[in-house]
N, C-alpha and C positions, 0 to 999 in steps of 0.2 A: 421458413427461415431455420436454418439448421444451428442449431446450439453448440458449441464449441466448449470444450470442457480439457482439450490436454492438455497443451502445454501454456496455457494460460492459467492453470489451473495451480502452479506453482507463484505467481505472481498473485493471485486473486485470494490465496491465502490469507495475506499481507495483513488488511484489517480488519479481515474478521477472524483472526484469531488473538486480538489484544483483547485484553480486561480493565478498561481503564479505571481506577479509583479515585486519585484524589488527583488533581493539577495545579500544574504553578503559574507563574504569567511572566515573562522573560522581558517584556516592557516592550518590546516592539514587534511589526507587522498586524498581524493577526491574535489572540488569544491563544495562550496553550491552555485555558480551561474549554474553551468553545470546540477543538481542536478537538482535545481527549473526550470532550462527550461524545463528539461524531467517531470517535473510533469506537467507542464502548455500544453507539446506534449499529456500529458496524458487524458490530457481532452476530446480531439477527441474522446474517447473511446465511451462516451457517459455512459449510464443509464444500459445499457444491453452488457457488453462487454464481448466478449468470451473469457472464463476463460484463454486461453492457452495467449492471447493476454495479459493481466493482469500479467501471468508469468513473460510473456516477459519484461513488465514494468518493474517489480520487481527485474528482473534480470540485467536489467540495474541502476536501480536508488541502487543497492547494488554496482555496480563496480563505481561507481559516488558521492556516497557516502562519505561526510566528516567523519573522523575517530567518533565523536561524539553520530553518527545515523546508521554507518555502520551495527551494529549486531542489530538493532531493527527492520532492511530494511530483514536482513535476518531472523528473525522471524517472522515476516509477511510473507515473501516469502514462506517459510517452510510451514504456516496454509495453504495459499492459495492454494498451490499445494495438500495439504492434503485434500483438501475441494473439487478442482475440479476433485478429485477420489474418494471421499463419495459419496454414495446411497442417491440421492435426499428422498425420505423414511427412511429412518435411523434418528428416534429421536435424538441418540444420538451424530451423525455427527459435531452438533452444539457445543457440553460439548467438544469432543475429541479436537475438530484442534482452538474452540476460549477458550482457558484458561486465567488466568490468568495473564500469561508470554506474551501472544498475545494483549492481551488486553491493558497492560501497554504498550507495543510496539508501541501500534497502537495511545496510548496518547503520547508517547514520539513523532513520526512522526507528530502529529496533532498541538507540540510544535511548534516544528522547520520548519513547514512550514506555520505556523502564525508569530513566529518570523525571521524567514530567511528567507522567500520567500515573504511574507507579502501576504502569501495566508489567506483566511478566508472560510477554511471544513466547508461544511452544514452538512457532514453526514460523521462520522466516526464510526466502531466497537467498542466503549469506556465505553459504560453506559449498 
């Protein structure tokens, strides 16, 4: 199995470069305390984390998820997987799975875990 590490590698950032400290609970869905632990778990991942591991993340921090961030958790999840079956090669891999819909996702996440987690992202997919 060959490991994939390009262009997925911009998406897979995501959580494991949050710091989470302290969280709040928004009253619905899922916990934003339960939430912000598993991003702070996410950190472990490190710089270079394999793409399926990143799934995994994602797959979690979707069932974990306060109703507020739930479908943004799943559009990130959606590129990521999309990414970590792109053609490292493929110009266009990057246009297909990071859009515009991704991209806001990835802003709305980067809200709510500077506001609820009192995480502070070095590096998000946003700009």
């Amino acid at each position: 199995m060959t490991r994939r590490t390009g262009p997925v590698a911009l998406l897979a950032l995501v959580p494991a470069l949050f710091v989470a400290t302290a969280c709040g609970d928004d009253g619905g869905g899922g916990s934003a305390a339960d939430y912000c632990d598993r991003l702070e778990e996410a950190e472990a991942l490190g710089t270079d984390p394999d793409p399926a591991e990143v799934i995994a993340v994602y797959r979690d921090l979707e069932d974990l998820a306060p109703d507020d961030v739930r479908d943004a958790v799943a559009t990130v999840r959606v590129a990521t997987e999309g990414l970590s079956q792109a053609d490292n090669d493929d110009p266009e891999a990057l246009a297909r799975f990071l859009t515009p819909e991704v991209l806001e996702a990835g802003e709305e996440l980067r809200a709510f875990a500077e506001d609820e987690c009192g995480a502070s992202p070095d590096v998000l997919p946003v700009e």
